[in-house]
TORNU-395421 format. One line per 4 residues: number of its first residue (from 1); their letters; for each residue x, y, z of C-alpha. Coordinates in steps of 0.05 Angstrom, whole numbers, always signed. Layout:
# TORNU-395421
NUM> A> X/Y/Z | ...
This chain:
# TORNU-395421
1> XXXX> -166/-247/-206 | -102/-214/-200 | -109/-145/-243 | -58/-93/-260
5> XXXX> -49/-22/-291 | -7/-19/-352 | +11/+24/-407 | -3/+10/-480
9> XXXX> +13/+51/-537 | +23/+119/-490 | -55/+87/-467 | -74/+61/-391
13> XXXX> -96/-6/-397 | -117/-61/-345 | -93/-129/-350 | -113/-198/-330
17> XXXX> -48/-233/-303 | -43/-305/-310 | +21/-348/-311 | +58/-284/-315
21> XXXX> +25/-272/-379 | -18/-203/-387 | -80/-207/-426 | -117/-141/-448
25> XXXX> -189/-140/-405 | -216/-96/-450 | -188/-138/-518 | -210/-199/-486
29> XXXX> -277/-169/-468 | -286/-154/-535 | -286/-225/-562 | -330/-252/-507
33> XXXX> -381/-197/-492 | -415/-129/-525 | -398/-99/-453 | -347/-39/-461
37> XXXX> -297/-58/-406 | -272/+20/-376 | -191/+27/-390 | -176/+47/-318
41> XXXX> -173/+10/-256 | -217/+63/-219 | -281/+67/-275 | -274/-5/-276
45> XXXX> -290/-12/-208 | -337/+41/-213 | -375/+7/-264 | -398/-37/-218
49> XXXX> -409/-112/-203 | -431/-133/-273 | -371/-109/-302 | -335/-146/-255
53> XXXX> -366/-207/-263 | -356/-214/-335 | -285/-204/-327 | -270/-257/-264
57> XXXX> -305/-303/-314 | -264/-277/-372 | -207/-303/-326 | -235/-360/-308
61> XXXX> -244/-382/-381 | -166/-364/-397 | -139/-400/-340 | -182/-462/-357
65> XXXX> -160/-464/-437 | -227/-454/-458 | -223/-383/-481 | -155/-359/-526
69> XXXX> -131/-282/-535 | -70/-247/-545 | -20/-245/-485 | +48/-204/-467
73> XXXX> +104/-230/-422 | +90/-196/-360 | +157/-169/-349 | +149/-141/-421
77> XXXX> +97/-96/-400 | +106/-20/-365 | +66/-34/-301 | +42/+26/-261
81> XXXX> +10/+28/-204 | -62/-17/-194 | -99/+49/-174 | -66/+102/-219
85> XXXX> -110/+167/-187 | -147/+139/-124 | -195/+189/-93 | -160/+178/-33
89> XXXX> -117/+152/+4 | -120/+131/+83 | -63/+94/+120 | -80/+51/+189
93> XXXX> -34/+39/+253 | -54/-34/+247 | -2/-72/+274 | +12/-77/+345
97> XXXX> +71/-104/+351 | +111/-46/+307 | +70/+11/+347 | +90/-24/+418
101> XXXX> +171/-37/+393 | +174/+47/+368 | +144/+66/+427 | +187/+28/+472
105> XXXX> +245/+39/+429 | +230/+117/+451 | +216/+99/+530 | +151/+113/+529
109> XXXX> +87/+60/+544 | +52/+25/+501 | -17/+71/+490 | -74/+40/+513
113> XXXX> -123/+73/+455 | -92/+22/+405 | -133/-35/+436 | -194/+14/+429
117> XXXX> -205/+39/+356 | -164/+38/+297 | -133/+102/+269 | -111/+127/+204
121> XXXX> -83/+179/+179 | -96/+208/+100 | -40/+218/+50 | -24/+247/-24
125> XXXX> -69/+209/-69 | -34/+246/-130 | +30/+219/-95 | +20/+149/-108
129> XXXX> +61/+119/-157 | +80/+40/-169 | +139/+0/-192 | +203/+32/-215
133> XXXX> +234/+102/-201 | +219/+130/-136 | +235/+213/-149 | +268/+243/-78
137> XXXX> +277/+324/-60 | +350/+336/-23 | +305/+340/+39 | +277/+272/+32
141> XXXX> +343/+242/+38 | +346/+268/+123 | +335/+191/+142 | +290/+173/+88
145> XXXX> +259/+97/+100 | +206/+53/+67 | +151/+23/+108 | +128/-45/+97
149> XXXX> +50/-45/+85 | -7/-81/+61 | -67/-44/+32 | -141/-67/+9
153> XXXX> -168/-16/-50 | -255/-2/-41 | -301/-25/-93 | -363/+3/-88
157> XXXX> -393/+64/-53 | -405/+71/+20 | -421/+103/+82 | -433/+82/+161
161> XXXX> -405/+9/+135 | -412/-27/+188 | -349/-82/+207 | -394/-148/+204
165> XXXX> -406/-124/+123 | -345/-87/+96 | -323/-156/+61 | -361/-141/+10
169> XXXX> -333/-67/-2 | -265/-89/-10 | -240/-102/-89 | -174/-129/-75
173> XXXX> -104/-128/-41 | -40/-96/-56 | +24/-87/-32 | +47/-13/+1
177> XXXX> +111/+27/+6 | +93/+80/+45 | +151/+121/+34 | +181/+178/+91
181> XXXX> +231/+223/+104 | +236/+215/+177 | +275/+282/+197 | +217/+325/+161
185> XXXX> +157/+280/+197 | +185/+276/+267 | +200/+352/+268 | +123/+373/+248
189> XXXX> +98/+317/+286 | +123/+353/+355 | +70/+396/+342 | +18/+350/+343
193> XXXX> -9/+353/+276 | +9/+307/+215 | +46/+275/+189 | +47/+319/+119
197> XXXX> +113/+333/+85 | +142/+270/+116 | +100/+238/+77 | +67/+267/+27
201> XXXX> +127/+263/-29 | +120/+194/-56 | +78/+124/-40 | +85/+59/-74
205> XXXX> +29/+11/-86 | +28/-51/-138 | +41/-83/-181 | -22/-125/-177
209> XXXX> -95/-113/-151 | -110/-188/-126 | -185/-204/-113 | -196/-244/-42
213> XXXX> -208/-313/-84 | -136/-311/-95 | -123/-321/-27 | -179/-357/-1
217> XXXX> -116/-417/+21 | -88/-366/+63 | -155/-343/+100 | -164/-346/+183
221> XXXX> -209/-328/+229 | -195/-258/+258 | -162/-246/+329 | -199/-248/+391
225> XXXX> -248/-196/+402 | -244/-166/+326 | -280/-177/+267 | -270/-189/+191
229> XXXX> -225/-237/+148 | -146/-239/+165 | -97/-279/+119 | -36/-314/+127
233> XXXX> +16/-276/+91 | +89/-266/+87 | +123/-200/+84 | +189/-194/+63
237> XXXX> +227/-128/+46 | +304/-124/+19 | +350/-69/+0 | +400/-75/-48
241> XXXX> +393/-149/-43 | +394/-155/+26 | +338/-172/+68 | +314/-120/+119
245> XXXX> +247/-140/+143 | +195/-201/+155 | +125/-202/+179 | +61/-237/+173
249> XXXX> -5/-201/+153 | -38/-244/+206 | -2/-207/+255 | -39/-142/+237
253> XXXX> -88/-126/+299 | -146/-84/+266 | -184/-116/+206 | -186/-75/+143
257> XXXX> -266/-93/+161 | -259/-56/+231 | -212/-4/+189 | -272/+14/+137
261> XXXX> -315/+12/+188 | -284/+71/+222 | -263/+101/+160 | -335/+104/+133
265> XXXX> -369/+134/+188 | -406/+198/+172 | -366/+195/+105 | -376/+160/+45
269> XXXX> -316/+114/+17 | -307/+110/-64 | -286/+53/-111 | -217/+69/-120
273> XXXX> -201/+91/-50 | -141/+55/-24 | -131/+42/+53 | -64/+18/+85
277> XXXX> -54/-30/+134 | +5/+16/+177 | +66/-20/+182 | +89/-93/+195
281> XXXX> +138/-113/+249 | +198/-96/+241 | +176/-69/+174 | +216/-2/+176
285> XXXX> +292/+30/+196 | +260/+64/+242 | +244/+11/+285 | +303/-26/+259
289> XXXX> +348/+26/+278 | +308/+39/+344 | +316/-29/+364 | +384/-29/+341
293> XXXX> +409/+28/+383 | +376/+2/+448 | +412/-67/+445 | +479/-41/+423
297> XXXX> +493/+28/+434 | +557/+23/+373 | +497/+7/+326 | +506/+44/+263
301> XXXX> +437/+63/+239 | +415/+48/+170 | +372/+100/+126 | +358/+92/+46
305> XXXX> +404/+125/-3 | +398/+155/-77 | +405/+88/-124 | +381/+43/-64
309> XXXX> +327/-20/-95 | +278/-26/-50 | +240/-99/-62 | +173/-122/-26
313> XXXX> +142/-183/-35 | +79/-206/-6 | +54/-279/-5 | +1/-278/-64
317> XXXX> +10/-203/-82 | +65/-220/-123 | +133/-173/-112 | +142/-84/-118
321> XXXX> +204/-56/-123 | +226/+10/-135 | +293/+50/-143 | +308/+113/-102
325> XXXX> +327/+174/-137 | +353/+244/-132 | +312/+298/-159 | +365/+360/-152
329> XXXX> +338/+421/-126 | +367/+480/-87 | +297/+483/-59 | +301/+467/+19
333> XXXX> +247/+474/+78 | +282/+454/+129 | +336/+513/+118 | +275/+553/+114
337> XXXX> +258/+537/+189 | +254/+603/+233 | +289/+605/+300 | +253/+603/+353
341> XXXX> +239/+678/+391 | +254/+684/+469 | +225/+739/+502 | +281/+768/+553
């Protein structure tokens, strides 16, 4: 299935898209089956695996002809973000190739712990927004960049998941924007803790929750010495048209199975919770600009700007974009920093 969060009469709605048509789950639940389908992504999911059976066969029945219900054009519709109020929110460090470019791109080694455990780090779950306007302090704008992300969303409650069984935890896929303002994260980050206000402003997710049968084509065995299902995936990002970025989701390292299973130990996980993969290769100015710099030392670094379209598009997950904008404030931390004191 491939599921979004909409709105409908001032109302949160989730829709079945097919053929870039949106059909009403809960309208067309109504004609097939006395079940009362929830009205948000997150008590859907909730509701459990009954629930979601009738509506992947409510989708199977549209997409066949043999079951007829009111439809909007998709890009008639005010699509939010899949998960509208996750309980949380983690993000991984999946991909080695983007940690091994950063890292060389600020001369030091590649860390050996990567090859030993995955890592994450949690964000603002009442940060996350989905297509359209992305709302930026005067801060945010210190080389603010997007990151180019993958993310699988849980669906059912768990804890001490192990790797070999975390397949079956996972509802779906979506594309991630994980949206930073690089001056604020690398100053708190010198302290060893974070990242927080670098981060905590603003992540995109959407537009569509896609269930793993939509991508069963794409499907390959994981990389040596891991476990868990990787696809084959293309990630593209642009700005203003032009195209920034390009990865492959089979390049990602960790498994979101190996992910969850770290995630999940001594902790439970929710349906609802949304986990990112970390960034792609190549999928962020930082290492763009990194790169740039150490190849050319005339190269004129690149950062996002107020008005800036920021477009993702993931094989299968369809395409998010978003706008940046200015939210003016005279409100500023970083001209609230205190000197530092010497002692003479």
């Amino acid at each position: 299935m491939k599921l979004i969060s909409y709105l409908e009469l001032g109302k949160e709605q989730i829709g079945l898209v097919i053929n870039d048509q949106v059909y009403n789950l809960k309208l067309a639940a109504s004609v097939k089956s006395a079940l009362k389908i929830p009205e948000t992504m997150k008590d859907f999911l909730k509701a459990g695996q009954h629930v979601i059976s009738v509506a992947t066969e409510i989708d199977e029945l549209i997409k066949t002809g043999m079951m007829g219900t009111k439809s909007t054009d998709l890009d008639k519709v005010n699509v939010l973000a899949p998960i509208t109020r996750p309980p949380s929110v983690r993000d991984a460090y999946a991909f080695r190739q983007h940690v091994a470019s950063a890292r060389r791109n600020r001369g030091v080694d590649m860390i050996p712990e990567f090859d030993e455990y995955p890592i994450f780090y949690f964000t603002n779950h009442k940060s996350i927004i989905g297509p359209g306007d992305v709302e930026c302090m005067p801060d945010h704008f210190e080389k603010l960049d997007f990151e180019l992300e993958w993310a699988c969303v849980i669906g059912k409650k768990g804890i001490n998941i192990s790797a070999e069984n975390a397949t079956d935890y996972i509802a779906g896929y979506t594309i991630m924007n994980d949206l930073s303002a690089r001056r604020l994260q690398m100053e708190e980050m010198k302290l060893n803790l974070g990242p927080a206000k670098g981060k905590d402003f603003a992540t995109s997710i959407g537009p569509y929750l896609v269930t793993a049968d939509e991508l069963a084509e794409y499907a390959m065995t994981p990389k040596e010495g891991h476990v868990g299902t990787r696809f084959k995936l293309d990630m593209k990002c642009w700005v203003n048209g032009k195209q920034v970025s390009q990865g492959n989701t089979s390049d990602m390292d960790w498994t979101f199975e190996e992910i969850i299973e770290r995630a999940s130990y001594g902790t439970h996980l929710y349906p609802g919770d949304v986990i990112g993969s970390g960034t792609v290769g190549t999928g962020c100015f930082l290492e763009l600009n990194g790169t740039g710099l150490l190849n050319d030392k005339s190269f004129t670094p690149q950062w996002l700007q107020e008005n800036d379209v920021v477009d993702m598009e993931v094989t299968g997950l369809g395409k998010l974009s978003n706008t940046i904008k200015r939210f003016d404030s005279d409100m500023s931390i970083l001209s609230k920093k205190k000197k530092s004191l010497v002692n003479n």
